[in-house]
N, C-alpha and C positions, 0 to 999 in steps of 0.2 A: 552515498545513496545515488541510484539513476536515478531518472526520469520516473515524474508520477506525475497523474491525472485523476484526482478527485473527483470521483461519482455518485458520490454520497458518505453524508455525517447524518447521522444518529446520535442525538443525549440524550439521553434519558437523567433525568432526576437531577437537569443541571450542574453533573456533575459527571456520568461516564458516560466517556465519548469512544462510538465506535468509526471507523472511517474505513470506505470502499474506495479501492484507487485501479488503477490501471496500469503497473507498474512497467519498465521496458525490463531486457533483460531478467525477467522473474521465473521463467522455465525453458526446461528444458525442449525442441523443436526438432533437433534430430541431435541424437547420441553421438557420443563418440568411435571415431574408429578407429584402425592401425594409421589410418593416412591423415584423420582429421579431427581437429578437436570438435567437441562440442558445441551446438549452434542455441545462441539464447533467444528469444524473444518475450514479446510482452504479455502478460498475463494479470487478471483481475486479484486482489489481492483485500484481505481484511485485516486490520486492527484497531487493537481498543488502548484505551489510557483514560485514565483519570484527571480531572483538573483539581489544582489548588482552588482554597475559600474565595471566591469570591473572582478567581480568574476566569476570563471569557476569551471567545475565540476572536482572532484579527478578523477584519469582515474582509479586506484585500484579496483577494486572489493569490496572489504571489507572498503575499505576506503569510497567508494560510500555509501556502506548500512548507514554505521556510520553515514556520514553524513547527509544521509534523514532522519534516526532515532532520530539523535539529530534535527531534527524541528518541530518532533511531530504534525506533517500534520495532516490534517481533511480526513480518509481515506473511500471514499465512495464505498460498496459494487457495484461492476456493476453483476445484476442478471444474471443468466442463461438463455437460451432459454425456457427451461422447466417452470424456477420462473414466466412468465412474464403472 
């Protein structure tokens, strides 16, 4: 996983958690060409997951990231006003 920046969690019903990040490297910024690869940059990004009975979130900061990064979430681009 790169670089993420947590900008909001949402639970609902103390149990699904959805989480807004700010990911690096999450799209595409200019395509590729014959001469150049692809250039990445950072993009806002959404996912959700479920917790186990009775598990709760680290309140740490860092301890947070760690542990959205260790569940290797499906992290969906949410477009721009511009992209749409």
């Amino acid at each position: 996983m790169t670089d993420l920046t947590i900008t909001d969690i949402l639970i609902k019903d103390d149990v699904y958690v959805t989480v807004t990040a700010l990911i690096e490297d999450a799209m595409v910024v200019r395509p590729q060409t014959m001469e150049d690869p692809e250039e990445l940059g950072p993009g806002i990004c959404t996912a959700s997951f479920e917790l186990e009975e009775d598990e709760i979130l680290p309140f740490d900061e860092k301890e947070l990231i760690d542990y959205i990064e260790n569940l290797n979430l499906d992290w969906k681009l949410i477009p721009k006003d511009d992209d749409v």
